[in-house]
C-alpha positions in Angstrom: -1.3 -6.8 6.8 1.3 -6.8 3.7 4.5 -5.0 2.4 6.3 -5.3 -0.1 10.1 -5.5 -1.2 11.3 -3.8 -4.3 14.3 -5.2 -6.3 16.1 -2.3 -7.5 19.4 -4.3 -8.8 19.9 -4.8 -12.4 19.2 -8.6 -11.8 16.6 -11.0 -10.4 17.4 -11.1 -7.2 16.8 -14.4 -5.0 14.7 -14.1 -1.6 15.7 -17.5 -0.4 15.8 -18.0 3.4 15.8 -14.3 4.0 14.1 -13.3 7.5 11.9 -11.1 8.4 10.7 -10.2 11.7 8.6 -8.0 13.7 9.2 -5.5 16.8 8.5 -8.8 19.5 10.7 -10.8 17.4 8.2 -12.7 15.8 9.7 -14.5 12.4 9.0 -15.4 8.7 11.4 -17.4 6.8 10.7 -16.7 2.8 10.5 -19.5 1.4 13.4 -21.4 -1.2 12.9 -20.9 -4.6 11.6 -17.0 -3.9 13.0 -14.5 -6.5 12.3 -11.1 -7.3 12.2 -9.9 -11.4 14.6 -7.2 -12.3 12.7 -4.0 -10.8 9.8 -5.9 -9.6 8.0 -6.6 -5.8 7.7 -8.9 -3.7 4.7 -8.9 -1.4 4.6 -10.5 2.0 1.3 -10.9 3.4 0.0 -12.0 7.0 -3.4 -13.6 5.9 -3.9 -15.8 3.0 -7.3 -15.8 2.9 -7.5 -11.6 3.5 -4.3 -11.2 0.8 -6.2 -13.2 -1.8 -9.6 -12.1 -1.1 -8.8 -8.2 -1.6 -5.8 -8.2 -4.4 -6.5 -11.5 -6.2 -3.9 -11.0 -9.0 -0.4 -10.3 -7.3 1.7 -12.8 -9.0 4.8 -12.7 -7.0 3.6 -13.3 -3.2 4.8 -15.2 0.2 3.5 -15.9 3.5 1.4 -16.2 5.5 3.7 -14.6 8.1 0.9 -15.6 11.0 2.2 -12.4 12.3 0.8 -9.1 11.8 2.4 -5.9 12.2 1.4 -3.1 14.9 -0.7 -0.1 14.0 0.8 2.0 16.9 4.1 1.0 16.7 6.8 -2.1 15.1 9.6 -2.7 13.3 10.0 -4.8 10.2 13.8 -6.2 10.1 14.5 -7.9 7.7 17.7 -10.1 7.6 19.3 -12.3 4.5 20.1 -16.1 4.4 23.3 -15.7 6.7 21.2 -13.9 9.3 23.1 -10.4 9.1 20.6 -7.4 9.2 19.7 -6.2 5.8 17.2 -3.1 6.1 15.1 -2.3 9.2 12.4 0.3 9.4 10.5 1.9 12.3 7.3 3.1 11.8 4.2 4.8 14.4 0.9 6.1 14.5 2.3 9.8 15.8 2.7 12.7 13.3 4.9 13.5 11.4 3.7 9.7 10.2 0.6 10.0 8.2 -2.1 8.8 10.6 -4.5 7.5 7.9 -2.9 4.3 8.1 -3.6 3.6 11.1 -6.8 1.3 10.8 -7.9 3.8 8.1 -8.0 1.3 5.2 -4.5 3.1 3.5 -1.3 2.2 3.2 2.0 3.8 4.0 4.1 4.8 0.9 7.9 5.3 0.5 8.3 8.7 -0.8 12.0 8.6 -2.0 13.8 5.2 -1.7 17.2 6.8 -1.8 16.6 8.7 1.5 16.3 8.0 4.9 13.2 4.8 5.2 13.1 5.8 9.4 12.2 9.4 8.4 8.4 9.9 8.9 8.5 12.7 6.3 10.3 10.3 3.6 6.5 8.3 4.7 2.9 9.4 2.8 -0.6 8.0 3.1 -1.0 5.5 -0.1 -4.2 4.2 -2.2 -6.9 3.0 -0.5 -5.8 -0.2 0.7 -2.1 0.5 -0.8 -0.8 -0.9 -4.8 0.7 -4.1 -3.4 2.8 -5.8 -6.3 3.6 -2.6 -8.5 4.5 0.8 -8.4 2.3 3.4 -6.4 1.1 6.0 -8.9 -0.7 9.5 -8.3 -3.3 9.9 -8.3 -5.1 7.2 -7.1 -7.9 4.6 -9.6 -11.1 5.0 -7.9 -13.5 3.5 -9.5 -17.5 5.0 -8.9 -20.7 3.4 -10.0 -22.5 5.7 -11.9 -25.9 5.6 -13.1 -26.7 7.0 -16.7 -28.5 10.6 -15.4 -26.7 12.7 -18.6 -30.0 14.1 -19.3 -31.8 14.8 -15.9 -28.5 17.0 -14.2 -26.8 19.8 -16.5 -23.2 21.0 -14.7 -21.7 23.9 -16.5 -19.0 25.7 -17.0 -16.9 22.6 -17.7 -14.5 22.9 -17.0 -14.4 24.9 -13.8 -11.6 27.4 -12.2 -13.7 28.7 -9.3 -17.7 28.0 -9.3 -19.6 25.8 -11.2 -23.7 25.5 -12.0 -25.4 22.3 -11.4 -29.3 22.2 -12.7 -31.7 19.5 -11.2 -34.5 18.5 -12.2 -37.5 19.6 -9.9 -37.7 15.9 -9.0 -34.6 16.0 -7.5 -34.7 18.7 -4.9 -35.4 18.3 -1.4 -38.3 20.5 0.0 -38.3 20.9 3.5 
């Protein structure tokens, strides 16, 4: 689990003893010295290991919270260094929440900062395991192996409205 804070003031803004904590109450103090560049993130992660295994170059990073958050249902509150309540969002695993999220290997995605973040429409289904660290962009990089079969399989027209033509070789096609 991860999510991410984005600093939309016109300067760096300092993280420093800001809490976060979950729907049981369970808590995360960030730690000193945590800042956030002018329009940049900040990524709070549950497990090291996981975090660092799956998005090896986020730079600016905290945790581990030891925590993780609910797939069905919780709250992340987050609170600054004098303990008042900052921002708080509810999230769950009913529609009009997109469900994909839910143990589905994507992330939820803000759709419009400057409206309501506990409206499940101002919610959609992110990347494939989410952009954590910069901006979400559509559509999403996938990346497929592909093996160099240019001359063996002709596809035509290209490009396509409404039908397309794709020639195999005889090797190819399955005879049952």
């Amino acid at each position: 689990d991860w999510f991410e804070i984005h600093n939309f003031h016109p300067f760096e803004f300092d993280m420093s003893g800001w809490t976060i904590k979950d729907k049981n109450d369970n808590t995360f103090i960030i730690p000193d010295e945590t800042f956030i560049d002018i329009n940049g993130y900040l990524v709070i992660y549950q497990d090291e290991t996981l975090f660092f295994e799956q998005f090896p170059t986020v730079n600016n990073k905290t945790g581990p919270t030891f925590f993780g958050l609910n797939n069905e249902d919780d709250i992340i509150r987050i609170y600054d260094e004098n303990g008042i309540l900052y921002q708080s969002v509810h999230y769950y695993n009913q529609f009009p929440f997109p469900l994909s999220a839910d143990g589905g290997g994507n992330a939820l995605q803000i759709v419009d900062i400057t409206k309501n973040i506990n409206d499940a429409t101002n919610w959609m289904e992110s990347c494939p395991e989410g952009t954590p660290g910069t901006l979400f962009v559509s559509p999403c990089a996938v990346t497929i192996a592909e093996e160099n079969i240019a001359q063996q399989i002709r596809v035509f027209p290209n490009p396509a409205s409404n039908t397309i033509t794709i020639i195999l070789p005889e090797a190819y096609i399955s005879k049952n």
